[in-house]
N, C-alpha and C positions, 0 to 999 in steps of 0.2 A: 674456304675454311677459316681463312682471316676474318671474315666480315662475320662471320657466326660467332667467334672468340671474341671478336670487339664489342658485338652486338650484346654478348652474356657477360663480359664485365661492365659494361654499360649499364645495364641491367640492374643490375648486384648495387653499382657505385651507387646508380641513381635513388633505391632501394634501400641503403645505407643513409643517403645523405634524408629521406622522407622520415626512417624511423629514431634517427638521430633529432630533427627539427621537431620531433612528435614531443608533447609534456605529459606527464602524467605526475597528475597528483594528489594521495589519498586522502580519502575524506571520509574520518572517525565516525561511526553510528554511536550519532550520542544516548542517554541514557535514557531519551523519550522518546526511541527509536526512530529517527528522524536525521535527517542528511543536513546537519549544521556547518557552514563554512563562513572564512571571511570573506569580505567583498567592499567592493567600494562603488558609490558615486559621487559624480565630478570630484575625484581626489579625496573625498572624506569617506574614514574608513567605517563598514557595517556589521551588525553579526545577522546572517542570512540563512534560510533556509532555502536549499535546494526542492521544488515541487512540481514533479512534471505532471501535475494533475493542473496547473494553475497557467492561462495562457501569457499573463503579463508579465514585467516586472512589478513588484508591491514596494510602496514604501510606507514605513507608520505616517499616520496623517499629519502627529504631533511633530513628526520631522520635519515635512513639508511645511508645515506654517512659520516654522522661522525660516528655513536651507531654502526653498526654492521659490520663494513670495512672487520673485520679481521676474520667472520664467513664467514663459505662455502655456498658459493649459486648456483644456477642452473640458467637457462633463460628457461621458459617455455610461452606459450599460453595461454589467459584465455579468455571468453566471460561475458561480464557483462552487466546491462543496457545499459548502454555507447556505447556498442560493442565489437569488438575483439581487445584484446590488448599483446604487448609480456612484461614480466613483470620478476625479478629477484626474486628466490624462495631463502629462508632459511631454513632451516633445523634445527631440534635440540632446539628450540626455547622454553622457558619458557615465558607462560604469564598469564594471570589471568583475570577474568569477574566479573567486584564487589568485592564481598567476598565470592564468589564459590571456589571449589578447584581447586587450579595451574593446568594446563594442559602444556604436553608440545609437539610441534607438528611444524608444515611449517609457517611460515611467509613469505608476500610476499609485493615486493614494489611496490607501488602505487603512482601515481597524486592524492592528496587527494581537489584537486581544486575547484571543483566542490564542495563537499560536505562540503568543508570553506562559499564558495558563497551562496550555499542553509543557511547553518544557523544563519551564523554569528560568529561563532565562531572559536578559531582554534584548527581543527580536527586532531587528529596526527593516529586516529590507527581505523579503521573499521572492526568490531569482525561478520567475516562470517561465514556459518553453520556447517562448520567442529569442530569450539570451541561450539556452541549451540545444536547440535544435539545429543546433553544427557541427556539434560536438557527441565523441561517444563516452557513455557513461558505461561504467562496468561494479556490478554490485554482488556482493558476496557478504554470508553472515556476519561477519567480524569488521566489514567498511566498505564505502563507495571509492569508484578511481577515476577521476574526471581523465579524458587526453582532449587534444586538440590534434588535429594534423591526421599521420597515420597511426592506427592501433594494429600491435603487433597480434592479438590476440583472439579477431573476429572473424577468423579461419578456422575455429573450432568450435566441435558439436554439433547439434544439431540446429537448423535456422527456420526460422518462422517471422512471415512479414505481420506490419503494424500499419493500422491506419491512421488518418490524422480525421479529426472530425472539427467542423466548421471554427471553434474556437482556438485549433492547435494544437490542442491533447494528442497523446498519441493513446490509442486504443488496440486493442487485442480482444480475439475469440475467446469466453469462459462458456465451457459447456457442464449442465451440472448432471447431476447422475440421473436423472431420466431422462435424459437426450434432448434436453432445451438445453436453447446457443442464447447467450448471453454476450450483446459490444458494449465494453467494460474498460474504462480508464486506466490506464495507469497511474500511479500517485504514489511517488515518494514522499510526500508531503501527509501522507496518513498511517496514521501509530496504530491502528487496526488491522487486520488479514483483511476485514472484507468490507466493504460499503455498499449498501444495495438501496434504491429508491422504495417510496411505500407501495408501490403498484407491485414491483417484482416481491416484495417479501412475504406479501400478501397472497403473490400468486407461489410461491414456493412453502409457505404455510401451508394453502388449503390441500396443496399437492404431498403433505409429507415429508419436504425435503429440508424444513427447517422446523424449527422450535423455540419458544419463547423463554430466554434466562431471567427478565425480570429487570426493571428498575428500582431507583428509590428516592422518595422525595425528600427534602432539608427546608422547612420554610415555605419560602415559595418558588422554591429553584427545584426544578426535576430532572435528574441524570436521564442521559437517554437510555434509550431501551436496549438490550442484548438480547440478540441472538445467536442461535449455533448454526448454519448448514452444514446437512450429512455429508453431501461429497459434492468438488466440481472439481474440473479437469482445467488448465492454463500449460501451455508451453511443452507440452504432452508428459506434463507430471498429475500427479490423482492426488490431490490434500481431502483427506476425512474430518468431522468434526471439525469444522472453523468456525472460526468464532465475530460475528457480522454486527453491523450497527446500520441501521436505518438514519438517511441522508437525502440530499437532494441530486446526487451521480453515482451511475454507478461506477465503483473502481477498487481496483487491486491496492493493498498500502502493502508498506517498504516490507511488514515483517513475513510477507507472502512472497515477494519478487526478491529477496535477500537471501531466501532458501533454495530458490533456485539457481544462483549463481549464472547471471545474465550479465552479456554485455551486452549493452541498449545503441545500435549502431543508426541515431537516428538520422545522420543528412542521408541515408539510404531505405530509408523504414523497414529496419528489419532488427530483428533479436536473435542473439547465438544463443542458446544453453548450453550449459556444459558438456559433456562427453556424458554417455549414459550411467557408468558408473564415478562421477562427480555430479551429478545432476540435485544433490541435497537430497531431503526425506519425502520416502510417495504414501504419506502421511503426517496430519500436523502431531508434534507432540502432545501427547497426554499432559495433564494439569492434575498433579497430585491431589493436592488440597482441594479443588476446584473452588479455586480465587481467582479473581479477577484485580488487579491494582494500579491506582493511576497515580502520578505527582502532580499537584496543584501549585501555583502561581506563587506561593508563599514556603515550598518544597515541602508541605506535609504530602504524607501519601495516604490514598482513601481507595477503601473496598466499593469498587463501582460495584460487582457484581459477587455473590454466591451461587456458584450452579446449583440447582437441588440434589437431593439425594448423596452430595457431595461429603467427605469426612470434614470440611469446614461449618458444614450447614449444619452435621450431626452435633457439632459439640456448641453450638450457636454464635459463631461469626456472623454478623447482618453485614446486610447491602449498608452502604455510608459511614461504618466502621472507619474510625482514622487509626492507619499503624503506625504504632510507635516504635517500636524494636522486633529484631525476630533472633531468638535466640542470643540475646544479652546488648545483639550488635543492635545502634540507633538503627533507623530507615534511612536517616537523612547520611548515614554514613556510606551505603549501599546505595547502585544505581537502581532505574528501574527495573533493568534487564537483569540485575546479578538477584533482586528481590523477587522477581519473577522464576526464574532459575531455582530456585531454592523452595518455592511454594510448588512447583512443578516436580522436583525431582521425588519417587520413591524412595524408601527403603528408611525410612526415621520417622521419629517424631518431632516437630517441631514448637517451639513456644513463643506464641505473640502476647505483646504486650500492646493492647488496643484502646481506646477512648472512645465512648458512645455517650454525648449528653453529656460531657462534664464528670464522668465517673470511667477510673483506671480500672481494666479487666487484666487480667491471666489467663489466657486459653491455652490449652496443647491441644494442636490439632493431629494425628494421626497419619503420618504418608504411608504405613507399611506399605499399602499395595498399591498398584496403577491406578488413578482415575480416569474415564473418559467421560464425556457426557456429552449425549444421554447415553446410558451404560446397552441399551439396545434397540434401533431401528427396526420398527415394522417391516417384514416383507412388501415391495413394492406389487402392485396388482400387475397379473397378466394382461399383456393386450389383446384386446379382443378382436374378433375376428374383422368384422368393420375397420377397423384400424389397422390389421396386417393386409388385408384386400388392397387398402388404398395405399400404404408403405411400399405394394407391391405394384402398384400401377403406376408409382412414381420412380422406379427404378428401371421399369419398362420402359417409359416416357424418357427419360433419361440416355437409355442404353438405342433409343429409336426403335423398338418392337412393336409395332402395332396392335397385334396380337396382346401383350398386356392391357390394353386398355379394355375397362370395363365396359360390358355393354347391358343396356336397358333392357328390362324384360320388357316386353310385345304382347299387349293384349289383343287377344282372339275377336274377333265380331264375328 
């Protein structure tokens, strides 16, 4: 009975002393919803982006030409959202995640351009899954919580494992609403719900399951295109109407996995979600106005998208629209997420104050009631018979019935 009592405070201390040694430390979703922290290499401090979509670490390239001239490097290939890029590797590298332990490991140089434009701010160093993947991450609407060590927290809800695919990503099942399975990236590093390749949106177009929001062009610069998918299922929660961009991977971004309140426990590849009733919304929010708005690299903020048939579109808000105030308050005062908030919530009217070409408009756009869009999905077609025959001969095949299996008809002689 001694050795059981020794055994269970042993236990307990040892248990004590793992969750004590554990750090946790949260990490603010900034206003271009995106996983901003500090960071450092060899000793000099960075402002970085957390993106488990990205397999390296990134450094701006203009850092690398003065900071690391005189460290060995390589020229290798990498794939990223972006696409395929040939990029300069380091070796040897010390650098640090918050106030986690120094790691020391490859750094690679990067155009960090894009991801200045997305936030506004300037980004010198992008922490890919090779510095994360020891580490668990836990994300919830309002911030990310890096730990190191043990997490007290990934003994709850329900679990589902992740895979890693060739470059390190960690990947997850999305299945969409007519029963196609979709292996789909995760990507903190993307301010979108949803990124799908041209092949899949093409094949979820001709299928019904998406629809086309529209671009717009300035120049000779063209925003990319938006779309909506009707439905797809991740972590066994159902989001309606989301809202997708054509890319070169397919993958989850933060404002889809931040709803579901996950803790990403990757030295084990698997994901908790929360308890079923903290599990967030099993649908994305409606978009009053149905606006779409992004912050550019110099913090003006610009209407990428009008849904159609939207109360923005009826009073003539366009795509490329720059806002300048909503309702007295600047844009530039408000983040992204509180000006999103506010173009999404019912039950007002709101007044922008817009720029198109050089000339100041006054719009009111109208929230009285919910927008969704598109405000109604076709009925999906029945399956046909040929297709529940063979749905049926592969649950036979499955279940080991012989008897399920189809047989040849036999012609007579």
């Amino acid at each position: 009975m001694r050795v059981i009592s020794a055994g269970v405070v042993f236990f307990f201390y040892f248990l004590c002393i793992c969750v004590a040694e554990a750090q946790h430390v949260s990490v603010p979703r900034f206003d271009c919803e995106m996983l901003i922290v500090p960071a450092s290499v060899n000793g000099i401090e960075r402002c970085a982006i957390i993106d488990t979509g990205a397999s390296t670490i990134m450094m701006d390239e203009r850092l690398a030409v003065n900071s690391l001239r005189v460290a060995h490097s390589r020229e290798i290939v990498t794939r990223t959202i972006s696409g395929v890029q040939r990029i300069r590797l380091y070796d040897n590298m010390k650098y640090r995640v918050l106030g986690l332990p120094e790691q020391t490991g490859s750094v690679s140089t990067f155009d960090l351009e894009e991801c200045r434009t997305i936030t506004g701010q300037d980004i010198q160093l992008l922490i890919g899954m090779s510095a994360m993947k020891s580490y668990v991450l836990s994300l919830s609407p309002t911030c990310g919580e890096l730990s190191s060590g043990v997490s007290d927290s990934v003994d709850i809800g329900k679990e589902f494992s992740i895979t890693w695919n060739h470059a390190g990503i960690p990947q997850c099942n999305t299945q969409f609403g007519d029963g196609s399975l979709l292996l789909t990236s995760m990507d903190t590093g993307l301010n979108v719900e949803l990124a799908l390749e041209k092949a899949e949106l093409t094949s979820l177009l001709r299928r019904g399951e998406a629809r086309r929001v529209g671009g717009f062009k300035t120049g000779q610069q063209r925003a990319p295109e938006h779309f909506v998918v009707r439905e797809f299922e991740v972590f066994g929660v159902l989001f309606r109407n989301v809202f997708a961009v054509e890319a070169k991977m397919n993958a989850i971004g933060l404002p889809i996995l931040c709803q579901l309140k996950l803790t990403l426990d990757f030295p084990n590849s698997r994901v908790f979600r929360g308890a079923p009733d903290e599990s967030g919304l099993d649908s994305f929010p409606p978009n009053a106005s149905g606006i779409y708005v992004n912050r550019t690299v110099d913090r003006t903020t610009q209407v990428l998208s009008v849904f159609p048939d939207s109360p923005a579109g009826s009073v003539g808000v366009q795509n490329g629209d720059m806002l300048l105030a909503i309702d007295g308050i600047t844009a530039e005062q408000l983040s992204i997420i509180e000006l999103r908030e506010r173009l999404r919530k019912a039950g007002t009217t709101v007044r922008l104050a817009i720029e198109r070409n050089g000339e100041s408009l006054q719009i009111d756009v109208p929230l009285e009631h919910p927008f969704e869009y598109p405000p109604k999905w076709p009925p999906r077609p029945e399956p046909s018979k040929d297709q529940l025959d063979f749905e049926k001969f592969l649950k036979g095949q499955e279940s080991g019935n012989p008897d399920s299996e189809p047989r040849p008809e036999c012609a007579t002689f």
